[in-house]
C-alpha positions as CSV (number, residue, x, y, z in Angstrom):
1,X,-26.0,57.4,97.7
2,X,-25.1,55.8,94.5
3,X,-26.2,57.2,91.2
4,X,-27.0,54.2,88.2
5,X,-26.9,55.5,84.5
6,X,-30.0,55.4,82.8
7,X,-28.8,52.0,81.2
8,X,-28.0,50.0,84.3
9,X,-31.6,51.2,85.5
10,X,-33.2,50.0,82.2
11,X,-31.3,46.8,83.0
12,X,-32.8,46.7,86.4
13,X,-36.1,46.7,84.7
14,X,-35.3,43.5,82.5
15,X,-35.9,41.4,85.9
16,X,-39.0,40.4,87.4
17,X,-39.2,41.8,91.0
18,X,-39.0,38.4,92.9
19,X,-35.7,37.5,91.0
20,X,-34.3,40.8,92.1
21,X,-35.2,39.4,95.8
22,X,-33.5,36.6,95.3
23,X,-30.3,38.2,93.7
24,X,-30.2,40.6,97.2
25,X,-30.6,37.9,99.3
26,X,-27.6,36.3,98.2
27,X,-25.1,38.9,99.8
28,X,-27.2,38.8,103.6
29,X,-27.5,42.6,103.2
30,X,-30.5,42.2,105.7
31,X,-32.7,39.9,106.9
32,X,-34.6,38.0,104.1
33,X,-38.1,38.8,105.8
34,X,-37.5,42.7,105.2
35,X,-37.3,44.9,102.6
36,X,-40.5,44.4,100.4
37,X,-43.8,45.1,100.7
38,X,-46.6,42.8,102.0
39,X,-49.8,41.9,100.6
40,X,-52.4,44.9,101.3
41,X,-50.4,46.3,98.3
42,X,-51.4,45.4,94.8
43,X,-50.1,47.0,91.3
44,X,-52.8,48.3,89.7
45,X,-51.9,46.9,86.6
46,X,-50.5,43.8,86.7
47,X,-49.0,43.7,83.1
48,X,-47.0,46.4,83.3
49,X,-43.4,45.8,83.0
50,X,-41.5,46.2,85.9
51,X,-40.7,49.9,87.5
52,X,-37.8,51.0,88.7
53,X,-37.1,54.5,90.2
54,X,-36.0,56.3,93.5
55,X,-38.4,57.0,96.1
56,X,-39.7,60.3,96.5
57,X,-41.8,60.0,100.0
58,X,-45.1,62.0,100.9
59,X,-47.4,61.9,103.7
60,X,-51.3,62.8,102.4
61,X,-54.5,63.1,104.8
62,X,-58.1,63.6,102.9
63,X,-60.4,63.2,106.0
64,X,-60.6,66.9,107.3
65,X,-59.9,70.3,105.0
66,X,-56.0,71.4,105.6
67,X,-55.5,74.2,107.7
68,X,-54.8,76.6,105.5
69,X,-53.4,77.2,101.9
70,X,-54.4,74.6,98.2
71,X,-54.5,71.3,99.0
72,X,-52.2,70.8,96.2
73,X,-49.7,73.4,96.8
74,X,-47.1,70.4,98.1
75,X,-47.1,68.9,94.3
76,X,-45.0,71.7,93.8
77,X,-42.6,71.3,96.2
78,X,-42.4,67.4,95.4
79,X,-42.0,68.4,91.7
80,X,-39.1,70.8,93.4
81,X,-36.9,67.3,95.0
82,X,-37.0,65.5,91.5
83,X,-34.1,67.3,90.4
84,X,-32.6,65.8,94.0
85,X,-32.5,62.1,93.8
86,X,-29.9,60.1,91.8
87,X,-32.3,59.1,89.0
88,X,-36.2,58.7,88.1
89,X,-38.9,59.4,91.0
90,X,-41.0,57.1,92.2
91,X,-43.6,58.6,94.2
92,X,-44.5,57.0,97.6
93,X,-47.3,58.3,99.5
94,X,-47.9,57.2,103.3
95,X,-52.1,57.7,103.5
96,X,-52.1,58.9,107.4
97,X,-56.4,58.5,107.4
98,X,-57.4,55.5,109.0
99,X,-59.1,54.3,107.5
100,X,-58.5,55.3,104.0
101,X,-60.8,58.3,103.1
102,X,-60.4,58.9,99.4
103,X,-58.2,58.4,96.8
104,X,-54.3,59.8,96.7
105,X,-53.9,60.2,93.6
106,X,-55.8,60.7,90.1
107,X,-55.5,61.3,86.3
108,X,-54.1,64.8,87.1
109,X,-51.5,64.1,89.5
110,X,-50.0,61.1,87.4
111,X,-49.8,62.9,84.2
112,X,-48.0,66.2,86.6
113,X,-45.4,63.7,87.6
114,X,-45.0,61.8,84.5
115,X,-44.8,65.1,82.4
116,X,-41.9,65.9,85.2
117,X,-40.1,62.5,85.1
118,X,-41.6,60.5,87.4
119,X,-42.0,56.5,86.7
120,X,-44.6,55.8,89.0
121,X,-46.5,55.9,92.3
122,X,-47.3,54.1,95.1
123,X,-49.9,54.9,98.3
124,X,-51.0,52.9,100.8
125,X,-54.2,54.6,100.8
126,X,-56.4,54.3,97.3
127,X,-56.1,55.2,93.4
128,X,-58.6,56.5,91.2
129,X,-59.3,57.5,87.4
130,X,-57.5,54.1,86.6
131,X,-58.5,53.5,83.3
132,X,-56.6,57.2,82.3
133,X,-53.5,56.3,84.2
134,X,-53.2,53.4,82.8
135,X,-53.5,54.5,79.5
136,X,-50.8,56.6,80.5
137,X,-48.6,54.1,80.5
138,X,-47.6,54.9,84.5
139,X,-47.3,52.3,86.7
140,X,-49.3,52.4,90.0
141,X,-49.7,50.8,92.9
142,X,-52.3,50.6,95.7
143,X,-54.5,49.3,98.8
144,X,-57.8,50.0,97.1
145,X,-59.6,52.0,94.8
146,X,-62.2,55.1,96.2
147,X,-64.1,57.6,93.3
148,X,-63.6,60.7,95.5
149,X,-60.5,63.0,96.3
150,X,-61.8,64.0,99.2
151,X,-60.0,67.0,100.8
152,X,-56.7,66.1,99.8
153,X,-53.6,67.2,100.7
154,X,-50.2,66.5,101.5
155,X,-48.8,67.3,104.4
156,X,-44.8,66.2,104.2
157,X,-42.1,65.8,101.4
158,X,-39.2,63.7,102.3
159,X,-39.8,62.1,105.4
160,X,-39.6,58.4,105.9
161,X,-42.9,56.8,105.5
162,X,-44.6,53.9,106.1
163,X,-46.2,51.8,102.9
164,X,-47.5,47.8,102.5
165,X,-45.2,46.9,105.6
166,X,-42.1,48.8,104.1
167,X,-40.6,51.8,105.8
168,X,-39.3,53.4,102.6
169,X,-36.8,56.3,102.7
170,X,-36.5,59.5,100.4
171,X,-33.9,58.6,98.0
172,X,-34.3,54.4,98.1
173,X,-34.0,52.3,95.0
174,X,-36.9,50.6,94.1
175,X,-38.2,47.7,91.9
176,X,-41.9,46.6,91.6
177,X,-44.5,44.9,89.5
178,X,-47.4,42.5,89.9
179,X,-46.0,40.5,92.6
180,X,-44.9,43.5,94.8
181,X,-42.1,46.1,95.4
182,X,-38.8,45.7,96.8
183,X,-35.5,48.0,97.8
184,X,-32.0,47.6,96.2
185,X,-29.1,48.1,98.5
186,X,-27.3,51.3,96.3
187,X,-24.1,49.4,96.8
188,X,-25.3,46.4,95.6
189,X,-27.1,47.9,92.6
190,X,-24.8,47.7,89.6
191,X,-24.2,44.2,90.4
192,X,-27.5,42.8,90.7
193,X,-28.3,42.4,87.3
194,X,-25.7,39.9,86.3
195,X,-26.1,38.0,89.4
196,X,-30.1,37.5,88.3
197,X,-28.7,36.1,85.2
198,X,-27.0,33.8,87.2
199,X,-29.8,33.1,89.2
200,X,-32.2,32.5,86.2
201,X,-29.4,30.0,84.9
202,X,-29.2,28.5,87.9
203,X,-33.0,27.7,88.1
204,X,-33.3,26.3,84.2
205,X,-31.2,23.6,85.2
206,X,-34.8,22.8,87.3
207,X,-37.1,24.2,84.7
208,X,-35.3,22.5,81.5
209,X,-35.3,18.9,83.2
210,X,-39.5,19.3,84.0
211,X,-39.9,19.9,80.2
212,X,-38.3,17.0,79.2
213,X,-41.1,13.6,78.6
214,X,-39.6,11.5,81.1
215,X,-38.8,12.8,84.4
216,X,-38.0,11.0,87.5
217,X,-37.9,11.7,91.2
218,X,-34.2,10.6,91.2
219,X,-33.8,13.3,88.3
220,X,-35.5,16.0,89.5
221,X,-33.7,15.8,92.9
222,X,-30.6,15.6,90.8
223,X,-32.0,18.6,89.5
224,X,-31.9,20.7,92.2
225,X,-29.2,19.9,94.2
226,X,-27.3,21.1,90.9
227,X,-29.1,24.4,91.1
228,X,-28.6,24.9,94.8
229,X,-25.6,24.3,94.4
230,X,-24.7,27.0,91.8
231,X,-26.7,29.4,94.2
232,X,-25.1,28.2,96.5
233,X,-21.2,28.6,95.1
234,X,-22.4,32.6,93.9
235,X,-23.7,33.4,97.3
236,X,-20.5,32.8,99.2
237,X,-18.4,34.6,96.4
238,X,-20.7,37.5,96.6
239,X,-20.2,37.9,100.2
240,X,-16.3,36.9,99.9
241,X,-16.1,33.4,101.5
C-alpha cells in the first residue's frame, strides 16, 4: 500500500471528485462503471471542499441492544487502527439494519475522530446533530438523516464493507464531495493530479470557445474533437501505447 505525503494528499484535494474519475479512467485500472458510489449517498454538506483520506471500515447495528459490553467500546479500537493506515482516516460505516434504524454517527463521535485525525465519515445508514458537525468543519456523508441513536454499536473494525454501491476496503484511498465518492488506485495516486490538470486543460479548449459571442456548430465540433483528442493522446501514454 502506498503512502502519499501530506502535500500530494492536499493536492488530491485541489480536484473536484468527478475530475479525479476521469483522470483514473484514463489508465483502464477497472471498469468505468465501478469504483464510486451511487446515488442513495449524499454529502451532507455540499460546500465542503473535497475530502480525501484512507478508509477506516466499520460495521454498526442500532435495532436491538448488543449482547454485552458499551455500545461504544469499538470507537476505541477504531481510534486504535488510525495509527495503521498510510495517511488520514476516513471513517466508513456499513449500517447492517434494514432498514436504517437510527443514526450512526453524532456530534460526539465526529468531534472523537476529528480530535484523533480523522477527515471524515461516511455511513450508509443516517447522520444526526448536523448543524454541530458541520460547524466542525468535518465532512459527512449519508443515506438520510434520523434524531435518535438508537442502541448503537459497532460490531466490526476492518472488514470490507458495503456503502452507496461501493465495496470499500480498510486502507482504500478515497476522494469525495457533493457529487459523490470515489477510490484512487494507490499506484496510480501520485500521478493523478497532474493528469487532472491535463484533463481540465483539455476541456477549456470546449469551455473557452462557448464563452466567446459567436459560436458555431462547425466550431464547437471543432472544439471537441481537439479536446478528445488531447484526452485521447494522454490516455494511451498513461497506459504505454
Amino acid at each position: 500500500m502506498t503512502s502519499l505525503t501530506p502535500a500530494q494528499l492536499a493536492r488530491l484535494a485541489e480536484f473536484d471528485t468527478p475530475t479525479v474519475c476521469n483522470a483514473v479512467e484514463l489508465w483502464n485500472h477497472h471498469p468505468r462503471n465501478l469504483g464510486y458510489t451511487n446515488d442513495t449517498l449524499k454529502a451532507c454538506f455540499p460546500a465542503f471542499p473535497p475530502m480525501v483520506g484512507y478508509a477506516l471500515t466499520s460495521t454498526f447495528r442500532s435495532m436491538c441492544p448488543p449482547r454485552g459490553g458499551d455500545a461504544y467500546a469499538s470507537i476505541g479500537a477504531q481510534l486504535e487502527q488510525f495509527d495503521k493506515l498510510p495517511g488520514p482516516p476516513v471513517i466508513v460505516f456499513q449500517d447492517l439494519d434494514e432498514p436504517t434504524a437510527s443514526a450512526t454517527f453524532g456530534e460526539v463521535m465526529c468531534t472523537t475522530y476529528q480530535k484523533f485525525g480523522a477527515k471524515g465519515i461516511v455511513t450508509s445508514g443516517a447522520g444526526r446533530d448536523l448543524a454541530q458537525v458541520e460547524a466542525l468543519g468535518f465532512p459527512a456523508f449519508t443515506c438520510g438523516t434520523i434524531a435518535a441513536h438508537g442502541y448503537c454499536h459497532i460490531l466490526s473494525v476492518g472488514t470490507p464493507v458495503t456503502v452507496g454501491g461501493m465495496t470499500f476496503f480498510q486502507g482504500d484511498l478515497l476522494h469525495g464531495d457533493l457529487n459523490g465518492l470515489t477510490t484512487i488506485p494507490h499506484e496510480l495516486a501520485s500521478e493523478v493530479p497532474e493528469v487532472c490538470e491535463e484533463i481540465m486543460r483539455a476541456e477549456a479548449i470546449v469551455l473557452d470557445y462557448l464563452k466567446q459571442d459567436a459560436v458555431t456548430v462547425k466550431g464547437f465540433n471543432e472544439a471537441r474533437a481537439a479536446c478528445g483528442d488531447r484526452i485521447n493522446k494522454l490516455g494511451k501514454r498513461l497506459r504505454g501505447e
